[in-house]
C-alpha positions in Angstrom: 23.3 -4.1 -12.6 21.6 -1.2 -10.1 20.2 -3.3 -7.7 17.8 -0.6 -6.7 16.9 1.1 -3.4 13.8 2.3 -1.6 14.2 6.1 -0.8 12.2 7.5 2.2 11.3 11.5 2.4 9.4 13.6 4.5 7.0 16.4 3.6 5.9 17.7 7.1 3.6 15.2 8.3 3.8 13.3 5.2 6.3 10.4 4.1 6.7 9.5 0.6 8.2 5.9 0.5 9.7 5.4 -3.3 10.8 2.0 -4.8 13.7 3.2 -7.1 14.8 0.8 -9.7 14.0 2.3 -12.8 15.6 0.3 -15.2 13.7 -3.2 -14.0 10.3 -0.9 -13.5 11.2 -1.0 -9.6 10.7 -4.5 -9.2 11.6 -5.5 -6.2 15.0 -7.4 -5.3 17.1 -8.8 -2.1 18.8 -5.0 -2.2 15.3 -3.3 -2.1 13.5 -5.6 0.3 16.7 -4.9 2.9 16.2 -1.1 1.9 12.1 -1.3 2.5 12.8 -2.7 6.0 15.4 0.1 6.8 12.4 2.3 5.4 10.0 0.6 7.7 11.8 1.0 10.6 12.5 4.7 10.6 8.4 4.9 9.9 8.0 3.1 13.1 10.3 5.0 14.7 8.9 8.4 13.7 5.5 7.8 12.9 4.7 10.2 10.3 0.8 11.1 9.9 -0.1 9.1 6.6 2.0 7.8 4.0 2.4 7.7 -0.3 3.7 4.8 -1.6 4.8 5.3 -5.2 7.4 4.3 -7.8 10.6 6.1 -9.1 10.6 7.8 -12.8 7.6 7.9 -14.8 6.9 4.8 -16.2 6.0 2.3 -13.9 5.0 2.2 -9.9 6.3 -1.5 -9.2 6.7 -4.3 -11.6 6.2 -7.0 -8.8 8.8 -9.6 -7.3 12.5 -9.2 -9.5 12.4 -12.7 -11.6 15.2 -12.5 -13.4 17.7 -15.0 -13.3 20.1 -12.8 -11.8 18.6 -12.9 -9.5 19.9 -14.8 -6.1 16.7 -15.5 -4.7 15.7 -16.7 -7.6 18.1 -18.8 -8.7 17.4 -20.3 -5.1 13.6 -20.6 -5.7 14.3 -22.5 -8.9 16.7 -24.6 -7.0 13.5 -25.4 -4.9 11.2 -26.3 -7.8 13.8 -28.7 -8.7 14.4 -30.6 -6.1 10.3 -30.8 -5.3 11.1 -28.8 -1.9 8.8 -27.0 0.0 10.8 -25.9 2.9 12.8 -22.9 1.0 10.0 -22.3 -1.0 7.7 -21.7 1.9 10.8 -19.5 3.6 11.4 -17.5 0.5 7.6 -16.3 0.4 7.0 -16.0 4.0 10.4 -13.6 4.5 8.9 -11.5 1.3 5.1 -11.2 3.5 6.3 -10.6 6.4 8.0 -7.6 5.3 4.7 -6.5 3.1 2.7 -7.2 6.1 4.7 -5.1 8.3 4.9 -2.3 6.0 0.7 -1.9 5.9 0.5 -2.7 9.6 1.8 0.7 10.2 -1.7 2.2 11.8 -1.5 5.6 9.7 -3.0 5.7 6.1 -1.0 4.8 3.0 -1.6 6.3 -0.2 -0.6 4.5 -3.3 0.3 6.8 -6.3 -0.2 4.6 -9.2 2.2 6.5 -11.3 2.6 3.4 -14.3 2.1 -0.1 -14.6 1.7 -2.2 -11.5 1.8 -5.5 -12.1 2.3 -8.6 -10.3 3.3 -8.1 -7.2 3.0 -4.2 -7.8 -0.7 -4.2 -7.8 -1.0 -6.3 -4.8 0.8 -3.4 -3.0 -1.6 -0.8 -4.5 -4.0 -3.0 -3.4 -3.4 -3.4 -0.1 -3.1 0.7 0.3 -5.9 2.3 2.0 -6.2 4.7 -0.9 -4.8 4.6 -4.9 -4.6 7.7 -7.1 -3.7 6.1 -10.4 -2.8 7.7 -13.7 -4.8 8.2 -16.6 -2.0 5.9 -18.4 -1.0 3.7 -15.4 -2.3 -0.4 -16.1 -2.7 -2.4 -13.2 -2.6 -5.7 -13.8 -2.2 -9.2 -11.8 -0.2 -11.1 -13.9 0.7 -14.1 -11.7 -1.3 -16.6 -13.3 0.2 -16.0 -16.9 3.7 -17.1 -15.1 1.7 -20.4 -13.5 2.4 -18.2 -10.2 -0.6 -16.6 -7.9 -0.7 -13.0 -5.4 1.2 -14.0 -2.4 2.0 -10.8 -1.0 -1.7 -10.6 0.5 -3.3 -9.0 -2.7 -5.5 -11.5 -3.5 -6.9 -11.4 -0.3 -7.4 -7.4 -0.5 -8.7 -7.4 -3.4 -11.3 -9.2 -2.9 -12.4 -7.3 0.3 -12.4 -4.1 -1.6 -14.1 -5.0 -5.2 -15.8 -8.3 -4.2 -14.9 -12.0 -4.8 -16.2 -11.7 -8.1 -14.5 -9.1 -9.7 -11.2 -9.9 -8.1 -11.6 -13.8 -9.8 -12.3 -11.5 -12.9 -8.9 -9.5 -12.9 -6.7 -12.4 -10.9 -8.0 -15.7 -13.4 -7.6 -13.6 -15.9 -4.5 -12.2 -15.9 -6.0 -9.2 -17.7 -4.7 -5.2 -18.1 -7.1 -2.8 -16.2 -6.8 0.9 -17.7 -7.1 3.4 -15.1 -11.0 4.5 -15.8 -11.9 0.6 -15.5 -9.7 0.7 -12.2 -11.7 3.8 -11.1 -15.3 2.0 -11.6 -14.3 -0.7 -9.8 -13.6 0.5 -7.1 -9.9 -0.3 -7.4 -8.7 3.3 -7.7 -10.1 5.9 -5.8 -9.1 9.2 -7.3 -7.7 9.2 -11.4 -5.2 11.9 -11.7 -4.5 14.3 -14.5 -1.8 12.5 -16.8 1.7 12.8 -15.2 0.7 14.3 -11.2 -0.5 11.0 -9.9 2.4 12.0 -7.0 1.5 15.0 -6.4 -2.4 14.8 -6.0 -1.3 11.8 -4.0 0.3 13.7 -1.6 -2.4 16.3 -2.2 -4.9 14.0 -0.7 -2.5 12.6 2.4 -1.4 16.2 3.1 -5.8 16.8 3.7 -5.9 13.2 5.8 -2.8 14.8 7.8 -4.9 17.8 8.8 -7.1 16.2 10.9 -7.0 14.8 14.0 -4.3 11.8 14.1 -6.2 10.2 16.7 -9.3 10.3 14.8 -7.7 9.2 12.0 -5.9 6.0 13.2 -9.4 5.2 14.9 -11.2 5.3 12.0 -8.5 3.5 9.6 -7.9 0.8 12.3 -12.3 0.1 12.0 -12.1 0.4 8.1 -9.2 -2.3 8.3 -10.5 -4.8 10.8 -14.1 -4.7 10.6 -14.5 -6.8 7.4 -12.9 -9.8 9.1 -15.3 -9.0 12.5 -19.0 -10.3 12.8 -20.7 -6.8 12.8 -21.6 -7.1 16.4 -18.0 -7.2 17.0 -17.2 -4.3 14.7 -19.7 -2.4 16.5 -18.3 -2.4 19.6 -14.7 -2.0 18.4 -16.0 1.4 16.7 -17.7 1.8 20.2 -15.2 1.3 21.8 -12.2 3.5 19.9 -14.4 6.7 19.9 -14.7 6.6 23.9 -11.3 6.3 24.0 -10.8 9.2 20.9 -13.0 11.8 22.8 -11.6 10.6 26.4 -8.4 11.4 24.8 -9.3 15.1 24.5 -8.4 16.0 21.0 -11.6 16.9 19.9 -11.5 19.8 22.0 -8.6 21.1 19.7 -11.3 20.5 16.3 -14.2 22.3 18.6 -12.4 24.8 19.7 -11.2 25.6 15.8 -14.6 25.1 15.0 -16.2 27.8 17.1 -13.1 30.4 16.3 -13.7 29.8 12.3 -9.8 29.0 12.1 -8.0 26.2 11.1 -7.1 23.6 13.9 -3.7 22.6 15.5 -3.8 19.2 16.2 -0.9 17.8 18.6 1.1 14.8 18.1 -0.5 11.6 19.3 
């Protein structure tokens, strides 16, 4: 059995993070979630200036959490249910977090390129990207329930923050297949791409975000992230508080200065 493997490339200023397991529809396994935190640490290490997140072959983006019963962790989570225990079961979910959380704590933008099905666990990470360019034949659907399971990689959560409490209970109670144009009306993808380039116009998109100023950029994605969990008041003076520090920080000059020439602007590392 190919265990899998999470393959990290750079474009420039761009990475492009890819769950490869094509056979299982990259669903994720003890192999791949030891390959994404190898992947996470060299994007810590070398910040790149935003992110696609996307899933190997052409089929499928990420079928969710690897439940087969060849599975080790598995077999130890049913184990668990058997014996009534909460312990492992709590330890087995909180290692898989921890390493999702990390992941989209990084403080550059990630771009999901939807380029099949994402189900389960796979649409809580599309979710939980700042952006998703999904393909006209690419289903996202949160499956959980159907397997008396529920999101625990924080999708739930995120899904209701970006299309509302009630739509989210409408996709996650429901179990139910979203096509991509019901995903785009929601609110759940932002960009549908023509059939097969869902990667491409992906990295399209966080090739334009890596144009501008990174500064300005991780200022504005760290307000679009926090302030739905801040009283406005506090939101306010977060925002208030990042741009003195962005235009302190003198990288504006580099836009201005662009501006005024009619060229293109350079923008420096962070």
């Amino acid at each position: 059995m190919d265990a899998g493997t999470v393959r990290l490339e750079r474009q420039g200023h761009v990475a492009v993070v890819t769950l490869d397991r094509v056979e299982r529809r990259n669903a994720v396994g003890e192999a791949m979630w030891v390959a994404l935190e190898e992947r996470i640490a060299e994007l810590e290490a070398a910040l790149p200036r935003a992110i696609v997140l996307t899933g190997a072959g052409d089929k499928a983006f990420c079928a969710g959490q690897d439940l087969g019963m060849d599975n080790p962790q598995v077999q130890q989570l049913v184990a668990a249910v058997q014996s009534q225990e909460t312990a492992p079961v709590r330890a087995f979910l909180e290692r898989e977090r921890r390493v999702v959380d990390r992941l989209f704590a990084l403080p550059v933008p990630l771009v999901a390129a939807v380029n099949g099905i994402a189900y389960g666990g796979g649409a809580e990470l599309a979710t939980r990207c700042d952006l998703r360019v999904v393909d006209p034949e690419a289903v996202i659907c949160f499956s959980e329930v159907k397997l008396g399971l529920m999101p625990d990689w924080g999708g739930g959560v995120a899904l209701a923050r970006l299309i509302g409490s009630g739509r989210a209970a409408d996709l996650i109670l429901t179990a139910r297949r979203v096509p991509s144009s019901e995903a785009l009306s929601l609110g759940l993808a932002n960009r549908v791409s023509e059939r097969g380039r869902a990667l491409e116009e992906a990295l399209e998109l966080a090739r334009a975000i890596s144009r501008n100023g990174p500064r300005a950029v991780r200022g504005a994605l760290e307000i679009l992230r926090r302030s739905p969990a801040l009283p406005q008041a506090d939101a306010l003076a977060l925002e208030m508080d990042r741009a003195v520090a962005l235009i302190a920080s003198g990288e504006c000059t580099h836009g201005i200065a662009a501006l005024m020439s009619k060229t293109d602007p350079e923008f420096p590392a962070p």
